[in-house]
C-alpha positions in Angstrom: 85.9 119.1 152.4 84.1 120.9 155.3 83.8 124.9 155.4 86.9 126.8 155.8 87.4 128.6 159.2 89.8 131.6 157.9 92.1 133.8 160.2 94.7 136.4 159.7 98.2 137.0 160.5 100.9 139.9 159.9 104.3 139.6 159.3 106.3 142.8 160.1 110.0 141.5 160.8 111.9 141.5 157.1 114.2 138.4 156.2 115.8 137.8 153.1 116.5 134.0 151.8 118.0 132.5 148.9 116.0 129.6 147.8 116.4 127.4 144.6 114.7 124.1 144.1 116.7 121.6 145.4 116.9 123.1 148.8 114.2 126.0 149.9 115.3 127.7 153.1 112.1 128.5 155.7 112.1 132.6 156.3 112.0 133.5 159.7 108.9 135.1 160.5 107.4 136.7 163.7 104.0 137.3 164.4 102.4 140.6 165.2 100.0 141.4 167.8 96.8 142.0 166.5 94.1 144.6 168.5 93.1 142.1 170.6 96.0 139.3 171.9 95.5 135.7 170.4 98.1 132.6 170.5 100.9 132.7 167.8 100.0 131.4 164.5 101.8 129.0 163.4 102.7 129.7 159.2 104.3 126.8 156.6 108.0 127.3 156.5 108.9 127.0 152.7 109.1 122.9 151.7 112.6 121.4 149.6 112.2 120.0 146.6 114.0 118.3 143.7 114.0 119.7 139.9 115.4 119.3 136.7 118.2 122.4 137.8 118.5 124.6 140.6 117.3 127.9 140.2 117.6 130.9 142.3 115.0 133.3 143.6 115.6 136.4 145.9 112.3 136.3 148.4 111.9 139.5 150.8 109.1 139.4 153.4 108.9 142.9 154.2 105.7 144.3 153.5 103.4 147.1 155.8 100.4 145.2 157.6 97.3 144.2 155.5 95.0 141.7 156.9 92.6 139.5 154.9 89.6 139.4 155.2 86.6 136.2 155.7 85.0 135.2 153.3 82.8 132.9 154.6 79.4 132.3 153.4 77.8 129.9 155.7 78.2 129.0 158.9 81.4 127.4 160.2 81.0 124.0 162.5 83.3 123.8 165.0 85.5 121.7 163.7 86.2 123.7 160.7 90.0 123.2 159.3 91.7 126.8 160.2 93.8 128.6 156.8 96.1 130.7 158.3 96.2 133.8 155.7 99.0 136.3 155.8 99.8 140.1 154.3 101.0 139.9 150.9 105.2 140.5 150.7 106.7 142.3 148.2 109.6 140.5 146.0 113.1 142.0 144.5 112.7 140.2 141.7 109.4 137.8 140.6 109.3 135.1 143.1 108.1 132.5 140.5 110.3 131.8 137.6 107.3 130.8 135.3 109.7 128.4 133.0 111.5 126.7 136.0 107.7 126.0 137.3 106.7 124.4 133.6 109.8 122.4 133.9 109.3 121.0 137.4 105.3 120.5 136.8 106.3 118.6 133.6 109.2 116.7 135.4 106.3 115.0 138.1 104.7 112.2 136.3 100.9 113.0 136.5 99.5 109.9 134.1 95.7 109.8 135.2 95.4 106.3 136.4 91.7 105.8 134.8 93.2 106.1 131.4 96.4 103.8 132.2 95.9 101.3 135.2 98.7 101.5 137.7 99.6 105.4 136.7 100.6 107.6 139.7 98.0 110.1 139.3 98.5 113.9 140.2 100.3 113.6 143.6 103.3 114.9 142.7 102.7 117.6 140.2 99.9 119.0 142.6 102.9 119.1 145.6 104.9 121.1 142.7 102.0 123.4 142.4 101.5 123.6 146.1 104.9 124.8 146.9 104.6 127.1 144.2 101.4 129.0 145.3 103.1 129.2 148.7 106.0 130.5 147.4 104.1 133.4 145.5 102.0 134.1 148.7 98.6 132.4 148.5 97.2 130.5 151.1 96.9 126.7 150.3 94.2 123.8 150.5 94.6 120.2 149.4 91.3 119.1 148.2 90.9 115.3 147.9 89.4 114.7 144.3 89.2 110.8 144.4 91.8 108.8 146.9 94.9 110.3 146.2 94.3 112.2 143.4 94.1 115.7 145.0 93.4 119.0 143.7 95.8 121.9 145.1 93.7 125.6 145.6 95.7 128.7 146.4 93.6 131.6 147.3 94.5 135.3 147.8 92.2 137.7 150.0 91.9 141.3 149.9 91.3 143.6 152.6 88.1 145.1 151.1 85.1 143.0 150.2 84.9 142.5 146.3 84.4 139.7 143.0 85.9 136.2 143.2 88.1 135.4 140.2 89.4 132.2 139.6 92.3 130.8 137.8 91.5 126.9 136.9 94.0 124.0 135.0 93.8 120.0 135.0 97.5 118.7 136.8 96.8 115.1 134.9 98.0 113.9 131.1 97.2 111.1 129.2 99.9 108.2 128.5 103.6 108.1 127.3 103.2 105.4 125.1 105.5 105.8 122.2 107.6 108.8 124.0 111.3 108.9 124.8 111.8 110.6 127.9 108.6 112.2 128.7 109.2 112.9 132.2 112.7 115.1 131.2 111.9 119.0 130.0 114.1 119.8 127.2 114.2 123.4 126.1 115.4 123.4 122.2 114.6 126.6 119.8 111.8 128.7 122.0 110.2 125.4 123.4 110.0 123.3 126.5 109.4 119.7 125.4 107.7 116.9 127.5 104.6 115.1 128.4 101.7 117.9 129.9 104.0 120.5 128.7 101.2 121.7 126.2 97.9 120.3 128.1 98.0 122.0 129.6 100.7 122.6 132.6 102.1 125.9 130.4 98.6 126.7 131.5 99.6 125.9 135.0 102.7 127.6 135.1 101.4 130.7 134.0 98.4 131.2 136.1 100.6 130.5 139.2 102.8 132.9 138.0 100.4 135.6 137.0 98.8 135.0 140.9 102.1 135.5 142.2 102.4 138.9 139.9 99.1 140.0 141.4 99.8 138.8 145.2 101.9 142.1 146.2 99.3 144.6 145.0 96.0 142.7 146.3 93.8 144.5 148.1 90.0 143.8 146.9 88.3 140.3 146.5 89.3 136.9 145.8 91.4 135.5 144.0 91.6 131.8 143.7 94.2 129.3 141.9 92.8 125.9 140.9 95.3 123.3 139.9 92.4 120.1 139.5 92.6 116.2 139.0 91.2 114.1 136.5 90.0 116.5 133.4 91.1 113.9 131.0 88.9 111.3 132.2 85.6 112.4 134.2 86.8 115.9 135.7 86.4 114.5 139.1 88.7 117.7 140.0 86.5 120.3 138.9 83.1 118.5 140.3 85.0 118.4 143.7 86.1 121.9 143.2 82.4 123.9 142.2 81.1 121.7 145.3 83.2 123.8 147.8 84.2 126.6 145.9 82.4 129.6 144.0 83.7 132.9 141.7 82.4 135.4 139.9 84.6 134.5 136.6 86.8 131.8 136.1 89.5 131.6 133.2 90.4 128.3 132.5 94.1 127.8 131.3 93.5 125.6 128.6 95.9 125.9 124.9 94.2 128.5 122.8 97.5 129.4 121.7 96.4 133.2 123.3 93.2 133.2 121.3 90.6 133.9 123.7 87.8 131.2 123.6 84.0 131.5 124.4 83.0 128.1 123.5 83.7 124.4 123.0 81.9 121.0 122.2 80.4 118.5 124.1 81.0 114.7 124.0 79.6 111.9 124.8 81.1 108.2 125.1 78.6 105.0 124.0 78.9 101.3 123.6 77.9 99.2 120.7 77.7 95.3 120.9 76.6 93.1 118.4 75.8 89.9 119.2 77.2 86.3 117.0 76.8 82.8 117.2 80.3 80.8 118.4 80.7 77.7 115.9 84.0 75.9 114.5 85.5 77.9 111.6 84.4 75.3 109.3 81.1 75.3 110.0 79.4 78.6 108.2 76.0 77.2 108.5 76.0 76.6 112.0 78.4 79.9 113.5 77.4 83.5 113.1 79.8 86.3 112.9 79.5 89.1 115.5 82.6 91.2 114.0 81.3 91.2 110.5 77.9 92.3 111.7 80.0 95.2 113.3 80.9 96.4 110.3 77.5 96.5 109.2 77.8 99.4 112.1 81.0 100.8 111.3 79.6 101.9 108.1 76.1 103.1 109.2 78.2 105.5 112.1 81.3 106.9 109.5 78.0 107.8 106.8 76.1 109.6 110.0 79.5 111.2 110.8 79.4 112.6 107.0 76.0 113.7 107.2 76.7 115.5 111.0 79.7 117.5 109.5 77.7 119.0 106.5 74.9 120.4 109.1 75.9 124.5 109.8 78.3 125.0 112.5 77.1 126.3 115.6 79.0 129.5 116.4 82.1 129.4 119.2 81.6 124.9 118.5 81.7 124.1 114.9 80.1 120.9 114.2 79.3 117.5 115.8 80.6 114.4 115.0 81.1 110.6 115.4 84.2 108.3 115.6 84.9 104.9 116.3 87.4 104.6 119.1 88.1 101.1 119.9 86.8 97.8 119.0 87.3 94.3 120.1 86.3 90.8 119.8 86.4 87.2 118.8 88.5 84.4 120.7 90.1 82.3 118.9 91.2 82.2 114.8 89.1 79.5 114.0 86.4 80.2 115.8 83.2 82.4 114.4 83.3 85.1 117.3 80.0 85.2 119.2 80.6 89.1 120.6 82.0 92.2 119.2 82.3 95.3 121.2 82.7 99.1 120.1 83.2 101.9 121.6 82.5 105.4 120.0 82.8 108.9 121.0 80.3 111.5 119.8 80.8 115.3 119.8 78.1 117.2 120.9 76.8 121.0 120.0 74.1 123.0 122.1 71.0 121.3 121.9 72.2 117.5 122.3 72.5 115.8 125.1 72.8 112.4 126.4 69.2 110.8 125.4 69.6 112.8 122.1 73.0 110.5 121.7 71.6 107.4 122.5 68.2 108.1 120.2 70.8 108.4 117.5 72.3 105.5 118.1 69.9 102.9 118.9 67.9 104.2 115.4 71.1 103.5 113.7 70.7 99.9 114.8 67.2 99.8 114.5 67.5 99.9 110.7 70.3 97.5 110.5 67.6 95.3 112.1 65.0 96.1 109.8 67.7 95.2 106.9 68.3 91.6 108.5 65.9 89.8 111.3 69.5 88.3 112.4 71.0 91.1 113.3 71.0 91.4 116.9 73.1 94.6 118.9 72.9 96.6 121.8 74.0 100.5 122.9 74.5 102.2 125.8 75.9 105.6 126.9 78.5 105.6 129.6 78.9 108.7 129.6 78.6 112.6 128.8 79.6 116.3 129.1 77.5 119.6 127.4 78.8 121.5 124.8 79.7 125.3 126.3 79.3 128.5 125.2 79.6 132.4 126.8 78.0 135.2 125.1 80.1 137.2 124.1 79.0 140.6 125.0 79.4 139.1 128.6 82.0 141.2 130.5 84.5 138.6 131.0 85.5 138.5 127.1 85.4 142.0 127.7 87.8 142.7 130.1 89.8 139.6 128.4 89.6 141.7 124.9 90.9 144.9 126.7 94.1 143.0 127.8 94.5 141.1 124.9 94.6 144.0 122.8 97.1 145.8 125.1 99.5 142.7 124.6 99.7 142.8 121.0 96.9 140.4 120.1 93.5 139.4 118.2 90.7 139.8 121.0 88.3 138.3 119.1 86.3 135.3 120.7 86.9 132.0 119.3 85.7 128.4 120.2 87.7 125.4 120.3 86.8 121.9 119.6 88.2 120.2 122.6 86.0 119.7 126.0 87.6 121.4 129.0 86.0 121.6 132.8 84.4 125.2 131.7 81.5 123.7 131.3 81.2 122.2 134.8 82.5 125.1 135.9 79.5 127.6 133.7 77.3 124.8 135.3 78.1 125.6 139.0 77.3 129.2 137.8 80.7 130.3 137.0 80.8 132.0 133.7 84.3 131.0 132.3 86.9 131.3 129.1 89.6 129.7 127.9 92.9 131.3 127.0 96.1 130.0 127.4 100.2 129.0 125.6 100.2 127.4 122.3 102.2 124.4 121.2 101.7 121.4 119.1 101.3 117.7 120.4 98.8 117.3 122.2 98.4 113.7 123.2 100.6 112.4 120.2 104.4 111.6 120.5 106.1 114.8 120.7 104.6 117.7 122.4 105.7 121.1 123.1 104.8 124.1 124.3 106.0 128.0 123.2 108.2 129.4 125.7 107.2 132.9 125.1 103.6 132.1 125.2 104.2 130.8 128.9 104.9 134.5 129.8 102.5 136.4 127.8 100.1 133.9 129.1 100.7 135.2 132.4 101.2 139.1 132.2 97.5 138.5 130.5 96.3 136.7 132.8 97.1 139.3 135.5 96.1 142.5 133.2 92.4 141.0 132.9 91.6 140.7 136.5 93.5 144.1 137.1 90.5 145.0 134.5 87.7 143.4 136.3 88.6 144.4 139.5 88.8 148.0 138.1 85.7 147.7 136.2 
């Protein structure tokens, strides 16, 4: 995306409209002359959209004159796409409804098509989102991700110079496979039901909400409201994101169930394949099996798995560990299969990367080798992502603590064992956490997330920038 050419507008005429989901009426707006005349700017009438049930929202656009300011940090070519930004308005009543969002971003099917071939991808749920950040004020940017898989960026400005916070959460979920209904929210004793409604679009919901909380008061800084593509795969949404876009803190919206998190693991993703010799089934002196050689390997890696899991935990990660994630092979039943192919994941702590994965490995097969001349296998890894972890004297846990505590709740650090895009995003120089709703079902069957977690997600979320910004 090339560098943002950013201009301001004021609105001083006040219009009232009635919106709900299914049909959002544009607000009249005027624009005022500024010190020096310019041509009319043209500002994004409010877009329709369907949902799961209409909902109603009072939104006022009277507000006194506040202009943003640029926040440009190199220099703009002249074909730099303009973002028209506008004076913050002040609402009657909360212009986003924080469960209504949940259910429309967990109504928009956002499979990520490299985990299930032919899946729609984040299109949808990132228009959802887009609307949404309108809605509560913030000036938006579609950011192609991969082709079309976009990420959607809100961004308020404040008057006065100041910090860049940003709010950050994947749009995409794995598969449905084995769900009924997936695509349909269903609220049932404090919790909203359906595919992403966990991991992590509560997460979603409630930073969009707690930006729109913050939008009338915003004076100082940045703030900036990532919805991104593709964290359960290869986080091509966040690598787009830190390559165009930089803060002084991020918090990333992942479930902590409101534990504030410091720290996760790594992972890394390798291939094993051992290597047989195809022969009729009744022929044992002429075939050679490639799946039962595997199993030579399947052992070897559960008895390394054992042996990672008794080393000391590394604080805010835990430990590492090793799994065996799919296999496959052979082609026929009566044939000796000639091929076998594994694939394993590997959880990483500080201190491992990549090459220390694949030493690991190919020493594993090394003495399986030395135990038989036949056996013959290969490795490679395909992939990886670092472990993460924030000190936690840093003053974004800080700051976190402070409106953790106010809320009600523990604001001591923790770390969680799932990767998130906080470490790409602490790699671009961002230091980040984690906090966001709890539930229970992730990536299984039946998934939910807490209702009321939603919105104390979101008041926290708005009470720890109010502290940085104050700090």
């Amino acid at each position: 995306m090339p560098a943002l050419q950013i201009i301001t507008s004021s609105r001083r005429n006040c219009e009232t409209a009635v919106a709900t989901t299914d049909s959002m009426a544009a607000a009249s707006v005027t624009s005022a002359a500024m010190a020096r005349a310019r041509p009319p700017v043209l500002l994004m009438p409010a877009a329709t959209s369907s949902s799961i049930s209409a909902r109603r929202a009072v939104i006022t656009t009277d507000a006194p004159f506040r202009a943003s300011r640029s926040a440009v940090t190199r220099p703009m070519p002249a074909d730099a796409p303009v973002i028209t930004t506008t004076m913050q308005r002040k609402y009657n009543t909360p212009v986003i409804d924080d469960i209504a969002l949940l259910s429309d971003l967990v109504a928009a099917n956002s499979i990520n098509p490299s985990l299930v071939p032919g899946a729609p991808g984040e299109a949808a749920c990132a228009d959802v989102a887009r609307r949404a950040m309108a809605r509560a004020g913030l000036d938006v940017v579609m950011q192609e991700a991969a082709p079309g898989r976009p990420n959607v960026i809100g961004v308020l400005e404040g008057r006065e110079p100041g910090p860049t916070m940003m709010f950050c959460g994947h749009l995409d979920t794995v598969g449905v496979e084995g769900m009924t209904d997936p695509f349909t929210p269903r609220i049932k004793d404090g919790r909203l039901y359906g595919r992403g409604s966990e991991d992590m679009k509560g997460g979603v919901a409630a930073m969009i909400a707690a930006a729109a909380d913050l939008a009338s008061g915003w004076t100082r800084g940045r703030l900036i409201v990532a919805g991104v593509a593709d964290e359960e795969h290869m986080s091509l949404g966040a690598e787009a994101l830190v390559r165009e876009w930089r803060a002084d803190w991020a918090i990333v919206t992942e479930p902590t169930k409101l534990a504030l998190a410091i720290g996760h693991k790594g992972f890394a993703w390798a291939e094993i394949v051992t290597r047989g010799r195809a022969a009729h089934g009744s022929r044992p002196d002429e075939g050679r099996d490639a799946i039962a050689r595997m199993g030579r390997v399947l052992v070897a890696l559960e008895a390394r798995d054992r042996e990672l899991q008794a080393l000391p935990p590394v604080p805010y990660q835990g430990t590492a560990s090793v799994h065996a994630s799919i296999i496959s092979g052979g082609h026929e039943i009566s044939i000796y299969p000639d091929a076998c192919v594994l694939q394993i994941e590997r959880r990483t702590v500080d201190g491992e990367d990549a090459a220390v994965v694949a030493a690991e490995v190919n020493q594993l097969l090394d003495r399986l080798r030395a135990a038989d001349t036949t056996f013959e296998a290969t490795a490679e890894v395909n992939a990886f992502r670092p472990s993460y972890r924030l000190d936690a004297s840093h003053i974004l846990p800080a700051a976190m603590a402070g409106a953790l505590s106010s809320a009600g709740l523990s604001p001591q650090p923790i770390g969680m064992s799932f990767w998130t895009d906080a470490a790409i995003l602490a790699a671009a120089g961002i230091p980040s956490v984690l906090f966001g709703p709890g539930g229970a079902g992730l990536h299984s069957h039946e998934e939910y997330v807490n209702i009321e977690d939603v919105k104390t997600c979101r008041h926290v979320l708005a009470a720890t920038v109010r502290n940085l910004l104050a700090s």
